[in-house]
N, C-alpha and C positions, 0 to 999 in steps of 0.2 A: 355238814352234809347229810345229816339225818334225817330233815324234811326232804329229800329230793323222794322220787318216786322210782328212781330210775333203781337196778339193784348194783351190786359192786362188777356183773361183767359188761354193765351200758344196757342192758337188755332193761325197757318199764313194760310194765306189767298191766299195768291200770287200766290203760286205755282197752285191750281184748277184757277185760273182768265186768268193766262200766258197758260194755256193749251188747255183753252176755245178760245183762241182770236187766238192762233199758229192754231189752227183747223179749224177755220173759214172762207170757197174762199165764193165767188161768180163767178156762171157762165152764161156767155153770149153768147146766140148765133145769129153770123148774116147771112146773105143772103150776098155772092159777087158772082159774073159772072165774067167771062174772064180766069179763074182758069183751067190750061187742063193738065200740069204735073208735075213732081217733079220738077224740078228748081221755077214753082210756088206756090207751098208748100215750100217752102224751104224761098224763098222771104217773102213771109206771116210770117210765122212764125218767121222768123229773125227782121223785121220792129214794129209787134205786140208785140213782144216779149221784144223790146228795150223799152217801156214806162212802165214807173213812177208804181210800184201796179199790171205788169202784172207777173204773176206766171207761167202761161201755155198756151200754143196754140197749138191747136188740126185743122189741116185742112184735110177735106173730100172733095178729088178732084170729088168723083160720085152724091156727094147730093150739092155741091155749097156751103157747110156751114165751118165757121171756128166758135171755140168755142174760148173763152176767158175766163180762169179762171185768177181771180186776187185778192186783198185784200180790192178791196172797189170796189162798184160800175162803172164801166166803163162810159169813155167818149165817147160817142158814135159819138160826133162830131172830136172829135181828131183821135177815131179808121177809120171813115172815112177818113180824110185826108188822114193817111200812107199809107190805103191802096189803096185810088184815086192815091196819088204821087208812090207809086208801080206800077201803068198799071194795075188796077182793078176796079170794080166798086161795093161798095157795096149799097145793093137796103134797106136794115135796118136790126133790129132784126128779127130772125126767130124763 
């Protein structure tokens, strides 16, 4: 009975822990320039969107900002790269 999930008074647990943790982003938002239309939205979000933990990318081509929703804390040196090696420049979080 060691595999079960349940604990010794019937009460499992699992299920409220898996639901809390399914529920849980973090979001980021940083500062890039050189962003003026949709094919650079488009770029953005396809490059951010291919790492490790990213969930979501949100880019606003009127305020400069892209958001990063993900499942752990972002790398903010790695989100720079892609988006340096995209033809962008990001200036940090905003």
């Amino acid at each position: 009975m060691s595999s079960s999930c349940c604990s010794t008074d019937g009460s499992c647990s699992t299920a409220t822990t898996d639901r809390a943790t399914a529920t849980e982003a973090v979001t980021t938002t940083y500062a890039v320039s050189g962003m003026t239309c949709g094919h650079c939205k488009a770029t953005l979000t396809k490059v951010i969107g291919e790492l490790d933990g990213v969930t979501g990318v949100d880019v606003d081509l009127d305020t400069g900002r892209v958001t990063v929703v993900g499942t752990a804390e972002p790398d903010d040196t790695l989100i720079a790269e892609v988006v340096d090696d995209a033809g962008y420049e990001l200036s940090g979080r905003a």
